[in-house]
N, C-alpha and C positions, 0 to 999 in steps of 0.2 A: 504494500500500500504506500501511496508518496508520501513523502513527510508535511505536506499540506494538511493533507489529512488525518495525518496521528499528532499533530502539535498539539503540545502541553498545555495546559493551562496558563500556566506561569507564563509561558511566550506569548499566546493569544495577548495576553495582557502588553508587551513587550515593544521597543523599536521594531518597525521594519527590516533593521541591519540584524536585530539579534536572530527573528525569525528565518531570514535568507542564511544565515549561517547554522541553525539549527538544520536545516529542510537539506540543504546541499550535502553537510556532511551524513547525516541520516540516510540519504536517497544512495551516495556513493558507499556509505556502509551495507547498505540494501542488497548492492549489486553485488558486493563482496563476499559478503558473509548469508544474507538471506535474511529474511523479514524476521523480526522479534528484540528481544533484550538486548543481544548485544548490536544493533542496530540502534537502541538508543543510547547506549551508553557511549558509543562510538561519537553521536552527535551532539552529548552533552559533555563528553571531553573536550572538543570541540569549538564549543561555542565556551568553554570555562577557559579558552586561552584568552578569550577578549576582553567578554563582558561577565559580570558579576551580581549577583542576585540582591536584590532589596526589595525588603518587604513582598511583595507579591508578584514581580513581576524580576527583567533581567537588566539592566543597564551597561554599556561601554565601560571600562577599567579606569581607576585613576589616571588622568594623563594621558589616556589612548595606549598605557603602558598592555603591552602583550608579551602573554609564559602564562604557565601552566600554575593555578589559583594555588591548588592542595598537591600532596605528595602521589594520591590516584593519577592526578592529569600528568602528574612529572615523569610517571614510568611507564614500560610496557605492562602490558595487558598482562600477563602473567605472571610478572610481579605484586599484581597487585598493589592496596595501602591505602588509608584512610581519605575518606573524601570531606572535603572540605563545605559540602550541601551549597558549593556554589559563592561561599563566603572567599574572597581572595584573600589569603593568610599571607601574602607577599607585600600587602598594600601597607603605606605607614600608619602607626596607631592614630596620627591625629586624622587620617582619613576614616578611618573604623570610629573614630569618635563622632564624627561628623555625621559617618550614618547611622550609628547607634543614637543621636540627638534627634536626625527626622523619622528614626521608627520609635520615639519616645522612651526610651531607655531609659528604668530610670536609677541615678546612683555612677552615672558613665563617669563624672570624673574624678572618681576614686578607682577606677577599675585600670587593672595591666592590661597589654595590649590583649594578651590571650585569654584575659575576663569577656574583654571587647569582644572579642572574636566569637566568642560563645554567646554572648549577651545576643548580638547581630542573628546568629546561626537561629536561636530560639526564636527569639523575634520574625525574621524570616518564614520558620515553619507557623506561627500563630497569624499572620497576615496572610499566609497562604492556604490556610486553614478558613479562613473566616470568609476569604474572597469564596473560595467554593464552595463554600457552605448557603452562603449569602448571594 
């Protein structure tokens, strides 16, 4: 099925740029490998070089800065490694600050970068929880 078709939530909500990058990589994953999981995951590696998730939807990276968010996007595939749910853990804290301030965060500035980072992560799954709920 094309990745028109199977788009996430989270993108639906999304730039246009993050969607064309979700859809290409997905579709060429498709041809690869064949329809299912590892076709998205291939497309959400992906699109986790560019852009980075907030709140409910996906945004461009600090700075247009491009690499791989968490330790999953940084290796091969069978290596494995924990995924960062989209949060760029490469970004600086006062960048995580700033999004942790417009997802209402609250307590952000007494928190270490990797408070941050988690604060964001949870916040992220609870806006994206609500949007498809709602």
């Amino acid at each position: 099925m094309p990745g028109r078709e199977e788009l996430p939530s989270t993108l639906e909500r999304s730039a246009e740029e993050a969607q064309r990058t979700w859809i290409k990589a997905h579709d060429s994953a498709v041809e690869q490998y064949g329809e299912g999981e590892r076709a998205h995951r291939v497309a959400y590696g992906a699109l986790k070089h560019t852009h980075e998730k907030v709140g409910d939807h996906w945004e461009r990276k600090e700075g247009g800065r491009k690499g791989p968010s968490d330790p999953r996007s940084a290796r091969p595939r069978q290596q494995g490694g924990r995924s960062g749910e989209g949060v760029d853990e490469q970004a600086s804290k006062e960048h995580l600050y700033d999004l942790a301030k417009r997802l209402g965060v609250e307590g952000r500035s007494r928190m270490s970068k990797a408070e941050l980072l988690d604060a964001v992560r949870k916040e992220n799954r609870s806006k994206t929880r609500a949007a498809r709920s709602g």
